[in-house]
N, C-alpha and C positions, 0 to 999 in steps of 0.2 A: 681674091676672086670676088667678086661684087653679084649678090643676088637681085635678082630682077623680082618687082615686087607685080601680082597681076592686079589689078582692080580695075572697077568698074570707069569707063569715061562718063563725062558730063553728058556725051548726046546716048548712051546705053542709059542713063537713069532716066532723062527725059523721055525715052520711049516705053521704059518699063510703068513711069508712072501715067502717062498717057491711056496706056493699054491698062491700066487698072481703071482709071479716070472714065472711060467708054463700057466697061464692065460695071460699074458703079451706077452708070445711069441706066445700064438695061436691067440692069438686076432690083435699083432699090423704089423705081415704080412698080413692079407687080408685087415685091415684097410688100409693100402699103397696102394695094388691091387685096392681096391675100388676109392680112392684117383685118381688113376692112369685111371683108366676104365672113371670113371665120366670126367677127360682132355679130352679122345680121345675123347668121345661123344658128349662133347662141342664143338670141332677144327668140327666135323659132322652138329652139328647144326648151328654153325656159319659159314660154307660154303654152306650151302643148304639158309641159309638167304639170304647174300651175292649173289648167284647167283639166288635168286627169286626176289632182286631187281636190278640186271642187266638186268632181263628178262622185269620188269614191265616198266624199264627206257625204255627199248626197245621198247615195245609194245605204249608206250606215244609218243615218241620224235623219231624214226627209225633214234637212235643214241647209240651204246654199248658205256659203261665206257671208258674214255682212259685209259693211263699207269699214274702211279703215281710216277713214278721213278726218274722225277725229280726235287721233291716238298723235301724239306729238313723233317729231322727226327720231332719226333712228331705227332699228328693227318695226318697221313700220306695223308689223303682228303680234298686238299686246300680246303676253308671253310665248312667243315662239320660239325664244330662245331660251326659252326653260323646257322644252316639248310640250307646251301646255293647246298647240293647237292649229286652225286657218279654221278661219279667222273669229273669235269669238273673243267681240268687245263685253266690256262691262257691264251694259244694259244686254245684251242677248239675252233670253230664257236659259234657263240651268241647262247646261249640258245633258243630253238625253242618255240614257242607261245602255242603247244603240253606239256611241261613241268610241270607235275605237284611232281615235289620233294620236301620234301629230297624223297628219296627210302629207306633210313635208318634213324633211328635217330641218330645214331651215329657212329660212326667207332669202329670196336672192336679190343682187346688188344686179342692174344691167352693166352691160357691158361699159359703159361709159364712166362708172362709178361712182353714176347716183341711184336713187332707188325706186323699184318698180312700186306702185301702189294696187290696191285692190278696191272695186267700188263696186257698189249696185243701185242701179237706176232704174226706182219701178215705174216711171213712164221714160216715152222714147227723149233720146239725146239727139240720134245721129239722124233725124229725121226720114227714115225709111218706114215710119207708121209702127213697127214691133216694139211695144215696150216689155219692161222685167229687164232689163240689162248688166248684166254682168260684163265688169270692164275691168282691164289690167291695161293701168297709166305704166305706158314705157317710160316715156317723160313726163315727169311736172314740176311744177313753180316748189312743190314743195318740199325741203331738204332737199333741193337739188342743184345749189345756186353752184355755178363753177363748174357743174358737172351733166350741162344740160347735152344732149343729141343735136350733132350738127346738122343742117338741111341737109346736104348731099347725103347724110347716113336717114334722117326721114323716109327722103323719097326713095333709097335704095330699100328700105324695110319695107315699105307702100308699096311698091315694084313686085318685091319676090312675094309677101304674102297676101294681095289685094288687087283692088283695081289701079295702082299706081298714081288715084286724084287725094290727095291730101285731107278733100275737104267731103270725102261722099268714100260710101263703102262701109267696111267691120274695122280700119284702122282710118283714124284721122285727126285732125287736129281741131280742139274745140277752145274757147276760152280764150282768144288770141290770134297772133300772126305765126305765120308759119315755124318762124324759127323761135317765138318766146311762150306762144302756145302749149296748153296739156295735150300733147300728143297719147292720144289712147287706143285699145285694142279690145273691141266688143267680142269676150271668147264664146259667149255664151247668153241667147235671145228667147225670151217669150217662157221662159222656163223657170 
């Protein structure tokens, strides 16, 4: 007696992997959109932390973060990886007896995998007359090479938390062209 073996035909696999192939495209653009939605909302949440503990550093010590611009790449926050602080460079004044840091646990990386910087600019940058500027670089030129913010993730970040112009507003790009530019994020003015 001879068994009859079942399998699949040539035209049953070509439909199955078809109907996977049409599945494939509906599903792995909005997975990317989502991919993408979940960065911007990160770069949101990490700068609303960021500037709730420049505020709290504030309200302890009646002393804002300095610039960190000129700490080489790396943990951009001389010791913060030791808890020793945000942001207190080498020249700062002694630490006030008011101190009770860190203000973070740690310095965050953006989404993209290079790293957010912290500055302060006591006259205006962004040309809107406020100076005292306190700014968190989502992008820059520096330790960031390979790891810079694409335009289309710019203008979505400019979009959800601005006026969506690149070049005017509390987020924008200074120092450059859109995509090789310091893309920055003024958390905090006149203060």
């Amino acid at each position: 007696m001879l068994m009859k073996c079942k399998s699949f035909t040539l035209i049953e696999l070509i439909v199955v992997i078809a109907i996977i192939g049409v599945l494939a495209a509906i599903i792995a653009p909005n997975a990317f959109r989502a991919i993408e939605k979940a960065k911007i909302a990160r770069v949101e949440g990490d700068a609303k932390a960021i500037k709730s503990a420049a505020y709290v550093m504030y309200a302890d010590t009646g002393m804002w973060p300095g610039s960190n611009w000129a700490n080489e790449t790396g943990d951009p926050l001389q010791g913060a990886d030791r808890g020793e602080g945000f942001v207190f460079r080498g020249d700062d004044p002694d630490v006030p007896n008011s101190w009770d840091g860190p203000y973070l646990e740690k310095w965050f990386r953006n989404p993209w995998g290079g790293w957010y910087w912290w500055d302060y600019n006591n006259v205006d940058q962004n040309g809107d007359g406020i100076d005292r500027e306190h700014v968190l670089w989502i992008d820059n030129a520096r330790g960031n090479a390979g790891k810079r913010i694409p335009l289309s993730s710019r203008r979505k970040i400019d979009e959800h938390l601005d006026d969506g112009n690149l070049h005017s507003g509390r987020i924008q790009v200074w120092q450059g062209d859109d995509v090789s530019g310091n893309f920055g994020f003024i958390l905090i003015q006149g203060e």
